[in-house]
N, C-alpha and C positions, 0 to 999 in steps of 0.2 A: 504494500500500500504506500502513495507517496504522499505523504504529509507536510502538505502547505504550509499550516499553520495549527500553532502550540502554546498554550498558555495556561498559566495556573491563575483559577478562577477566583477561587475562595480558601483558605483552613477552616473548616468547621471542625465546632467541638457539639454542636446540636441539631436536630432536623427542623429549626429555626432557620440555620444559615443554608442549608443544603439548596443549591440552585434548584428552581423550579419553574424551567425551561422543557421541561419533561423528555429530555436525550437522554437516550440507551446510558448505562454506567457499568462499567467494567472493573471491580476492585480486586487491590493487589496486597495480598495478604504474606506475610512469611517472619522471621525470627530478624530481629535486630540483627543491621552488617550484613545480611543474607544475598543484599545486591537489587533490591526493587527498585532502586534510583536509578540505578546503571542499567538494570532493563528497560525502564519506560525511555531515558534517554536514547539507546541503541535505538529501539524501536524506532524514534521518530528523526532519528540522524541529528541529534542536539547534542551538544558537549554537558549542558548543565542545567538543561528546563528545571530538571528534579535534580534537589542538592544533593550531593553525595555527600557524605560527613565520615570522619572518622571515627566517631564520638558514637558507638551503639546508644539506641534508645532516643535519638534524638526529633522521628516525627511523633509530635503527640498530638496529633490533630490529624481531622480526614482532610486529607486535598484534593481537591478537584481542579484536572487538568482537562484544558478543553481541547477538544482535536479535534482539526479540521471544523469544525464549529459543527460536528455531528456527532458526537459522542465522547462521554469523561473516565478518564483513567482516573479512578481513586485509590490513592496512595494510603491505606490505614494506619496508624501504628503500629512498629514492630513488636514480634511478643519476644518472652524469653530473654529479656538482659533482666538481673538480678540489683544492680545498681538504681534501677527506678525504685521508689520508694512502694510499699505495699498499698499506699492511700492510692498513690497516683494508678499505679498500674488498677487497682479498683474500677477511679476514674474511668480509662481506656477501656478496661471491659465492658462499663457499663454502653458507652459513646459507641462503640461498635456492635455492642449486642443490636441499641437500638435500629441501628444503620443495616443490619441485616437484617434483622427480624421485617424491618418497616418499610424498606425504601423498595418502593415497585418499579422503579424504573431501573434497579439492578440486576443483570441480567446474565453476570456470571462472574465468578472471581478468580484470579489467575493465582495460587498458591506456590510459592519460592521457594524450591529447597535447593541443598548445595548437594551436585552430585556427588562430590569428592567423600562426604559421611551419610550413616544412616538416616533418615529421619526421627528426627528428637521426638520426646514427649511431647512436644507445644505441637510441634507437627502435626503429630497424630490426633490431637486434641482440635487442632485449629480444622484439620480435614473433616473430623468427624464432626464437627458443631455446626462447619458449611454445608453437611448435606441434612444435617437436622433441619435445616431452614431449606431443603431439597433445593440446592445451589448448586448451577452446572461449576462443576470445577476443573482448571485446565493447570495441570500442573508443570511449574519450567522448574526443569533438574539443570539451574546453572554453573560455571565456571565448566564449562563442558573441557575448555582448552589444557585443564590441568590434569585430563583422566588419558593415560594413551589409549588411541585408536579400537586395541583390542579389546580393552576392560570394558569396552562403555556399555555395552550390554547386559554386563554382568550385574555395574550400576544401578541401567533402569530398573531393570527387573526386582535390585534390591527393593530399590524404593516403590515401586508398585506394591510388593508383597509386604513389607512394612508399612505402609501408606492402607493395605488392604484398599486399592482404588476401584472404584466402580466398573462393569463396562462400560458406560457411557461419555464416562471422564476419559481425559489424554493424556500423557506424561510428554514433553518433549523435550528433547535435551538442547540446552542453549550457552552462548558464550556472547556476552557484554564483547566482548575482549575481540574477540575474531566477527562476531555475527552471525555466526555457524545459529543455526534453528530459527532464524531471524523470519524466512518468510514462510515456515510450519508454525510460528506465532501468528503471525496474520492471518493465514489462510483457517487456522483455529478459533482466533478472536470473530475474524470478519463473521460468522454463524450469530453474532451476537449482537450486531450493531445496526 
């Protein structure tokens, strides 16, 4: 897909602020550090639409990025760093429960994991709580560039049977870095928009 145009809309912390332009929403869900910044950038060929930070734990707010002025990549909070305070992370559950449970114009959420390790507990937590609220979910197994050539199968497959993923769901394996999965993300998103 070639992306004209890119921007971030709003940080919402309520579905007060949530745009209500009523375009398709696509959120991206995965563990602090895990690389969602750097996917939404790849994807749209930007160096820094979405900040990348060194500093785990640092979106705490929903972003809404608008693409191509037809549909918003939302950026959730990451789970899973331990340094956020117990309050806050509360906070965040609660902010995103409602964002899933409520928002109808969401329409599937892309779920980050690192191919390089198993999927965590929050992983499996976060998987299972997306199809609670029966969320098509498209899973990118990224830093694909750091697994050689032969493993990577071995990878998905891990992450499939740890993930226990649906048949409906997709795993695909992606790389920030190279772009490698870049238009098997598309071709997957575009179902949704």
């Amino acid at each position: 897909m070639k992306v004209t145009k890119a921007e971030i809309v709003i940080s919402a912390v309520s579905q007060k602020q949530y745009p209500n332009d009523r375009l398709p929403e696509i959120a991206l869900a995965g563990r602090s550090n895990v690389g969602k910044s750097s996917f939404i950038n790849k994807l749209i060929n930007r160096k820094n639409l979405a900040r990348t930070s060194s500093k785990p734990g640092k979106t705490q707010t929903l972003n809404f990025y608008l693409i191509n002025e037809a549909f918003y990549f939302v950026d959730v909070p990451g789970y899973g760093y331990a340094k956020v305070s117990k309050k806050e992370r509360e906070k965040w559950g609660i902010m995103m429960e409602e964002y899933f449970e409520t928002r109808e114009t969401l329409k599937a959420v892309v779920l980050i994991t690192d191919i390089r390790h198993e999927p965590t507990r929050d992983d499996i937590q976060m998987y299972e709580f997306l199809k609670h609220f029966q969320l098509p979910v498209i899973v990118i197994a990224t830093k694909l560039d750091k697994i050689p050539k032969g493993k990577r199968s071995k990878h998905l497959t891990r992450t499939s049977k740890i993930l226990q993923v649906e048949s409906e769901d997709i795993i695909i394996p992606f790389s920030a870095e190279t772009g490698e999965g870049k238009e098997d993300a598309w071709s997957a998103l575009r179902k949704f928009m």
